[in-house]
SEPA-752850 format. One record per residue (C-alpha): x, y, z. Coordinates in steps of 0.001 Angstrom, whole numbers, plus 500000, padded with zeros to 6 digits. Layout:
<nodes>
XYZ;...
</nodes>
This chain:
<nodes>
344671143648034547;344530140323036252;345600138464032666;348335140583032105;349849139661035789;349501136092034995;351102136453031399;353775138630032771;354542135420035501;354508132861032451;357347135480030855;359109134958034118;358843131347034157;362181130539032960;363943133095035511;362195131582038095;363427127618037205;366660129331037130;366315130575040525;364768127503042073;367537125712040649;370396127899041804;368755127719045348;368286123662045096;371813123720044226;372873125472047265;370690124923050386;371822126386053744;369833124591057092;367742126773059280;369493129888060705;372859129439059138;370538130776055176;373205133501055317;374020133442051199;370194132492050685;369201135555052615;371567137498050772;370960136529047498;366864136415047882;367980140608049161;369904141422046374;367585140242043869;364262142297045365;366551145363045608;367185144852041777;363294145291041187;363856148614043619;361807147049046042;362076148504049355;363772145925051420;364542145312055591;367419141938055856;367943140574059118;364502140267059894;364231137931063258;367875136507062155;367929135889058502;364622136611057449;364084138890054283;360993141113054318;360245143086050971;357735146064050691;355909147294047569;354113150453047820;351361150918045812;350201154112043683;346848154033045343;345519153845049386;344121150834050368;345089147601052435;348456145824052629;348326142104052069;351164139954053069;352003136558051073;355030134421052678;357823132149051044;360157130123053422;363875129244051950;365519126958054438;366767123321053963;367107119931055480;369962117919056801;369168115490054091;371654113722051373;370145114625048152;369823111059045766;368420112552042855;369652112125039489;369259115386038207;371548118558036912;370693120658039659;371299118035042311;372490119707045648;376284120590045676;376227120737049524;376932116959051069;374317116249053679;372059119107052927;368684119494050476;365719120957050223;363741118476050455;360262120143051184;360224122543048162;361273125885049918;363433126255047102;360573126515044736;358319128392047231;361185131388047279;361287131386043103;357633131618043066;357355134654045455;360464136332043865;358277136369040412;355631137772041784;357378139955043173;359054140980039971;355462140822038355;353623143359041253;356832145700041364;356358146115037431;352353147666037964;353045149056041530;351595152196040360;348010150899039847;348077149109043273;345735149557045539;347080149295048631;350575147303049698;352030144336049304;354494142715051531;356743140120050546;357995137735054173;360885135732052843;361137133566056115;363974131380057236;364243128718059629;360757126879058818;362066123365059358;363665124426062879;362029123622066226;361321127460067585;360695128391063600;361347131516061858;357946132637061848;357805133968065376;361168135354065248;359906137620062343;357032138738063791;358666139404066884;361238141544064780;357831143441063145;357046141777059627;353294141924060237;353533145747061167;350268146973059217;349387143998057592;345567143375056922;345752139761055961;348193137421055036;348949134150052789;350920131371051951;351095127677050357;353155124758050474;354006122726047086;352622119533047714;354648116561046016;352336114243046224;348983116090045179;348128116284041445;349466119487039405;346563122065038565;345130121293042007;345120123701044763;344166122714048460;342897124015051593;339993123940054702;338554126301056982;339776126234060610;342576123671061100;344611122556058173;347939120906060054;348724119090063819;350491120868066354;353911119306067214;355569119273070088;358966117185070767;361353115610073695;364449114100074477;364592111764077568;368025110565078983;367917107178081284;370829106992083379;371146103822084815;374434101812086491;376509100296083955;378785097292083816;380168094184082521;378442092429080354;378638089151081684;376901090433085125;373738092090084678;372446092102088031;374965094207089630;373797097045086843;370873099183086093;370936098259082410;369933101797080764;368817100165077184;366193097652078941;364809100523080996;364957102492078255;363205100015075864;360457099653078312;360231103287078018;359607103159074529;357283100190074393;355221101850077164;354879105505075653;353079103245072435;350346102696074356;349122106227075037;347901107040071651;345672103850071655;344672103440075247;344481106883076880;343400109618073825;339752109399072974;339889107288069513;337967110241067965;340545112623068336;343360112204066781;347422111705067621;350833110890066800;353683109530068900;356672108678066954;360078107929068847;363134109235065693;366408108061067232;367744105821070068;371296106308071088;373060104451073617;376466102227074508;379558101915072690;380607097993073655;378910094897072797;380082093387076420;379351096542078392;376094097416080003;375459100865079103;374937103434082099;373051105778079621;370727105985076670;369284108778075010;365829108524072681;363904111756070582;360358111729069797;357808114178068041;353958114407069309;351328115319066782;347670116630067500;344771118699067241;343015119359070161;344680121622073154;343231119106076167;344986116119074230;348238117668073695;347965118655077486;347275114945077764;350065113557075634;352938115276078001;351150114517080946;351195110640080073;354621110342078344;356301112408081412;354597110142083710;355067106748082123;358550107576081492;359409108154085706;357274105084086671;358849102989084574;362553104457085947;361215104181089217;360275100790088782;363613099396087375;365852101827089700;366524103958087066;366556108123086494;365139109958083876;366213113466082250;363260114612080409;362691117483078012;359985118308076492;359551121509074002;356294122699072656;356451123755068881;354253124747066167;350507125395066500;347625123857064440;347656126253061304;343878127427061467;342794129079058704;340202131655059300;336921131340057623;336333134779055268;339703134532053940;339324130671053148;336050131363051342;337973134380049404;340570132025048413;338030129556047486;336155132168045260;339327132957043342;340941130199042705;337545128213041518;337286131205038913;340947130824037789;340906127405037999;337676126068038271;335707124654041239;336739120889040380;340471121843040560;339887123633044209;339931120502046730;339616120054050618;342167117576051818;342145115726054699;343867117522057785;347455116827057754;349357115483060776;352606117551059939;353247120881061149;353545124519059653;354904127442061526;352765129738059111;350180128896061809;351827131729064332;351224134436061336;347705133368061505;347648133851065307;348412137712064727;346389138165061351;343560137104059274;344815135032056212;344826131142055720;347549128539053829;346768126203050913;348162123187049131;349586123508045535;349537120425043596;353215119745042105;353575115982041495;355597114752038829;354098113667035488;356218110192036345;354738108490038980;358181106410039866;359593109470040502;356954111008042998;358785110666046716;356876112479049943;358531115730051522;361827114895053107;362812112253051203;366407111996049844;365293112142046551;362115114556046753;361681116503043574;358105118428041938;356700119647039233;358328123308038390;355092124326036546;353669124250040380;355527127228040509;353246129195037664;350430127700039827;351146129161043242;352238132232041742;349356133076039575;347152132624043266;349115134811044957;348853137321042417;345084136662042226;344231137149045682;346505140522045809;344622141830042713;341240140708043936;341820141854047832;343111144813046805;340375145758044790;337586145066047094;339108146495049856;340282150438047835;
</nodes>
């Protein structure tokens, strides 16, 4: 049974290119995936799978019933984009100025679309359910993930999983760790408003940018001389906006920033310190501070029996050198809420590119993989349904 769903997926391997393509060609950013969402609909209702749109906002949830009772097992794509300019050289090069996917949503939507093609064609030997999230709004701040679940896609779900293409990890390799797998992330926006003025008279002004600077220079410091050196953090300020005049002082500036890490008392830690660094150092220069600060993603921990289930799958499809346990990644994943509700874990699919000049990291204007990743992912997912669903009848 289980070669026959893996040669049906290599039959659908040029429909899914097609599809990835098609998608790559026209990505949509978080929440506004309204022709995504529609198209990703249309195409399950084609295979006459039952199918709920609007899920959370623009999330897509498919249902196949099997013939048999048993357990339903969830396995989750995400299909939004970035607010990237794509610089790849390639046919299917975006068509939409200043948006790509650039994190390989596109291919993780063609992979679960064949298998769901693949699962609807033998849903009559199923044992059990299988429920197909298409998710939206990954790559936003509040994430699509709790939106949907909110909205019900885990209703009866058992367990539940997902991967990421990986650019930059070797194709034929598959990924993954028990417990935590990714950082939690949390974000803020600070506004200094100081006094402006002329240029050419500093001391009658609060100058915003030097306070503001300070700011910055001070919030480096936390990471390496606050957080205990074993456990790790990330504090990365993105963008700095402020002034319009080379001879005026500016009365405001405006900086972002993202905070990475893994344990709960450090992130507590982190906003205490960068909230309180940030007002002494306005105090101390006669300056006011505006400060948000928004908690995102959890660490995605993966739960133990359904790691060592993967584990025992994958090493017998593709052999226990090919299975790998990377080192935990300081990005975030908003699969980790799903795994807050349900049992289920997330894994790494290798897709880099045969040419190594060509390999870019996720995010990057000209980020590409490996299409054959694709067969890859797909061929686990439809592993670990066949295999759950079997043990579990």
């Amino acid at each position: 049974m289980l070669s026959i769903l893996h040669q049906k997926l290599d039959e659908m391997y040029a429909q899914m290119v097609e599809w990835r393509r098609h998608f790559h060609q026209h990505p949509e950013l978080s929440f506004e995936e309204f022709e995504t969402s529609k198209k990703i609909a249309e195409i399950l209702t084609s295979y006459d799978i039952e199918v709920r749109k609007g899920v959370g906002g623009t999330g897509v949830v498919g249902i196949i019933r099997g013939g048999k009772p048993g357990k339903t097992i969830a396995l989750r794509a995400d299909f939004d984009a970035l607010p990237i300019q794509d610089e790849k050289d390639v046919p299917y090069k975006s068509k939409v100025p200043g948006v790509m996917h650039a994190c390989g949503h596109d291919g993780h939507t063609a992979t679960l679309l064949g298998v769901a093609k693949v699962l609807s064609e033998v849903r009559d030997q199923l044992a059990g359910n299988v429920v197909l999230i298409h998710q939206h709004a990954e790559e936003a701040g509040t994430g699509g993930a709790i939106l949907m679940i909110e909205d019900g896609c885990l209703e009866g779900v058992d367990v539940i999983f997902g991967t990421h293409l990986s650019s930059q990890t070797p194709l034929g390799l598959v990924g993954t760790r028990k417990g935590t797998l990714t950082a939690a992330v949390d974000g803020f926006e600070v506004t200094i408003y100081g006094k402006g003025g002329h240029g050419s008279a500093p001391h009658e002004t609060v100058d915003s940018i030097i306070v503001a600077t300070q700011v910055i220079n001070q919030l480096q410091l936390v990471v390496s001389r606050r957080v205990d050196p074993q456990k790790p953090a990330v504090l990365s300020v993105g963008s700095f906006h402020a002034g319009e005049a080379a001879n005026v002082i500016a009365d405001k500036a405006v900086f972002t920033g993202t905070v990475r890490t893994l344990n709960s008392d450090v992130r507590d830690l982190m906003e205490r310190e960068i909230k309180g660094i940030i007002e002494q150092v306005c105090a101390a220069h006669h300056a006011q501070a505006e400060i948000t600060y928004h908690r995102g993603y959890p660490s995605v921990v993966n739960h133990d029996k359904e790691t060592e289930f993967f584990r025992k799958v994958t090493s017998n499809d593709l052999g226990e050198e090919n299975v790998v346990e990377p080192e935990i990644l300081m990005g975030s994943e908003d699969f980790s809420y799903y795994l807050e509700h349900v049992p289920g874990m997330f894994f790494w699919t290798g897709a880099a590119l045969s040419d190594a000049n060509a390999v870019f990291p996720h995010h990057h204007p000209r980020f590409d993989f490996d299409e054959k990743a694709m067969l890859v992912a797909g061929k686990t997912f439809l592993s670990l349904v066949h295999q759950y669903l079997n043990e579990n009848q």
